[in-house]
SETOR-567408 format. One record per residue (C-alpha): y, z, x; residue number from 1; residue in three letters. Coordinates in nm, 4 decimals, always signed. Layout:
+----------+----------+----------+-----+-----+
:       yy :       zz :       xx :   n : res :
+----------+----------+----------+-----+-----+
:        Y :        Z :        X : NUM : ALA :
...
+----------+----------+----------+-----+-----+
***
This chain:
+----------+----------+----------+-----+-----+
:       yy :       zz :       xx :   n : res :
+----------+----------+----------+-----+-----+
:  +3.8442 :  +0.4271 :  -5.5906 :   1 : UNK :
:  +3.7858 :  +0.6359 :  -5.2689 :   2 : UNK :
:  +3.4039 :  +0.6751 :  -5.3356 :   3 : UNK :
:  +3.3753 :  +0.2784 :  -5.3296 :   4 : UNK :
:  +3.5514 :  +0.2626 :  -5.0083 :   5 : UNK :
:  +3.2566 :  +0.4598 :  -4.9149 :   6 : UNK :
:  +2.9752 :  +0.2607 :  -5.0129 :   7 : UNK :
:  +3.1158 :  -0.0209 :  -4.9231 :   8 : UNK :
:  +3.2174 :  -0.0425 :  -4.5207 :   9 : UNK :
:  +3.4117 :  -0.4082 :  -4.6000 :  10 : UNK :
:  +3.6590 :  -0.1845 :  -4.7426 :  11 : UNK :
:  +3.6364 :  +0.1153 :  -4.5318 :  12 : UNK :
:  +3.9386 :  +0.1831 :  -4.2692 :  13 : UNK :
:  +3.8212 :  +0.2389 :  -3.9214 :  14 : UNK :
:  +3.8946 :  +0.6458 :  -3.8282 :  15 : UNK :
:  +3.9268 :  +0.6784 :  -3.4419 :  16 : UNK :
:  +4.1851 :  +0.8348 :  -3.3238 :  17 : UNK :
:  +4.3142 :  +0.5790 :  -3.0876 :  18 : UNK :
:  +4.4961 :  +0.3846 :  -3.4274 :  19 : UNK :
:  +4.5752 :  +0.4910 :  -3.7332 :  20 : UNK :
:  +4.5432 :  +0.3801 :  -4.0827 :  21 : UNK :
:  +4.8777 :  +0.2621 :  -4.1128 :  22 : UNK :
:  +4.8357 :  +0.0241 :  -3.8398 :  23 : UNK :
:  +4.5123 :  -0.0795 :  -3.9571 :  24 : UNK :
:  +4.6812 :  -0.2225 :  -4.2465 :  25 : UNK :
:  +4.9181 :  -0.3504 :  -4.0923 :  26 : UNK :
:  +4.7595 :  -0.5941 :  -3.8830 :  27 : UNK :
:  +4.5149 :  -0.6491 :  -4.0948 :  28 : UNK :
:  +4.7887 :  -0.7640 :  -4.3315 :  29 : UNK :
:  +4.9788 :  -1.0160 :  -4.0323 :  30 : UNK :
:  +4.6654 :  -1.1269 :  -3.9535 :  31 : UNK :
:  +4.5529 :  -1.2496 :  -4.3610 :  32 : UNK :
:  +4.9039 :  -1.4128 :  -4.3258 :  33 : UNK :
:  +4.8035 :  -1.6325 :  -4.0527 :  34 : UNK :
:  +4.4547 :  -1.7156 :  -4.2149 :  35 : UNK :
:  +4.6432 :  -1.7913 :  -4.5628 :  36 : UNK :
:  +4.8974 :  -2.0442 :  -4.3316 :  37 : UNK :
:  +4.6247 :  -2.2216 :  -4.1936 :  38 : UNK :
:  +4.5128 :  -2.0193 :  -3.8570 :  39 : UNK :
:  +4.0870 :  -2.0125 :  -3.7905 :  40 : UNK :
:  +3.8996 :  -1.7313 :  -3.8448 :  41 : UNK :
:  +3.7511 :  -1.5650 :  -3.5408 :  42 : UNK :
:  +3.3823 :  -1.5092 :  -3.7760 :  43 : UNK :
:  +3.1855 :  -1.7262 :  -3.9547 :  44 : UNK :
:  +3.2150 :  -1.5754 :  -4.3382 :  45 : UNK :
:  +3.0939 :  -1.6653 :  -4.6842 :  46 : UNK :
:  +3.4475 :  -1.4817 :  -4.8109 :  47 : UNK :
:  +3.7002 :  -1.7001 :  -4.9006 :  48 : UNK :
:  +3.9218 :  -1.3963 :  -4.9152 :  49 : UNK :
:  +4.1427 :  -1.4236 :  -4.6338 :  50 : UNK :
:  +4.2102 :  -1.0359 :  -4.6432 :  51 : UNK :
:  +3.8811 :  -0.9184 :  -4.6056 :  52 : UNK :
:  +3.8184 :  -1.0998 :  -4.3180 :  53 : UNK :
:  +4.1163 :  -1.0121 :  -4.1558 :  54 : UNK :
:  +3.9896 :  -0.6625 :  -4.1929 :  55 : UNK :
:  +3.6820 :  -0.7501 :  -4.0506 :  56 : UNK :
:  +3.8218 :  -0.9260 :  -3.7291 :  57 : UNK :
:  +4.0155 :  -0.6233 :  -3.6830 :  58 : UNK :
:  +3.7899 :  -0.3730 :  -3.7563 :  59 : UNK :
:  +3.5717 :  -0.5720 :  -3.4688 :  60 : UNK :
:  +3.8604 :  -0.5741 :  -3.2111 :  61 : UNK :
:  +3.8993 :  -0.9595 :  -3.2130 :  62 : UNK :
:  +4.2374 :  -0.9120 :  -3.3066 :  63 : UNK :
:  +4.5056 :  -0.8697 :  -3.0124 :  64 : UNK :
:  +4.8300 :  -0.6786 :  -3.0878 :  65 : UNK :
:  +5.1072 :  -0.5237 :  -2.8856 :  66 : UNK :
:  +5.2321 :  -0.2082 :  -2.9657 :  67 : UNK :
:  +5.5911 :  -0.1406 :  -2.9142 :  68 : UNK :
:  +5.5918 :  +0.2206 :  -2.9396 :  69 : UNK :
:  +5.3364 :  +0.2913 :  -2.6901 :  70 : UNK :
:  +5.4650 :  +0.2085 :  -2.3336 :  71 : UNK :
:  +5.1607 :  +0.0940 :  -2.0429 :  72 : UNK :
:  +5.1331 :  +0.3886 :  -1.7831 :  73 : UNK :
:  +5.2109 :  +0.0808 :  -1.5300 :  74 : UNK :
:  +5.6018 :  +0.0338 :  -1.7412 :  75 : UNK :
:  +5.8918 :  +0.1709 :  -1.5063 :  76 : UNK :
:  +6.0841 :  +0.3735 :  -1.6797 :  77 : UNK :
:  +6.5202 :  +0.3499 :  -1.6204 :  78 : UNK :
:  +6.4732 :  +0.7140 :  -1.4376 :  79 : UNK :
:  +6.2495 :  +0.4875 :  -1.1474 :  80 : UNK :
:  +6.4174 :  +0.1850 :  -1.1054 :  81 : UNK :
+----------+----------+----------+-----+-----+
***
């Protein structure tokens, strides 16, 4: 299963160290949602799989998301207020 993951870069999750795999998925995931409800795809595509091209609009970067956990270096914290 790995070794077509490898071949084939549709299926192949991004490895920089800025996100992880975990989140990969997991946007990739909220975002198939929203093309399965209705929402339009950010790329033309021949797949009428609406998880594939969720990964491929996030595997792009034309997929905003917020991430709770990590706080902007611009945030006050309660210790500076």
């Amino acid at each position: 299963m790995a070794e077509k993951s490898l071949r084939n870069p549709n299926f192949a999750i991004p490895d920089d160290s800025e996100s992880s795999a975990y989140r990969f998925i997991i946007v990739a995931a909220k975002r198939a949602r929203q093309l399965q409800g209705g929402a339009r795809s950010f790329l033309p595509t021949t797949s009428k799989k609406p998880t594939v091209a969720a990964m491929e609009e996030v595997r792009r970067g034309l997929v905003k998301y917020w991430d709770p956990s990590v706080q902007p270096a611009d945030a006050e914290t309660p210790e500076n207020a």
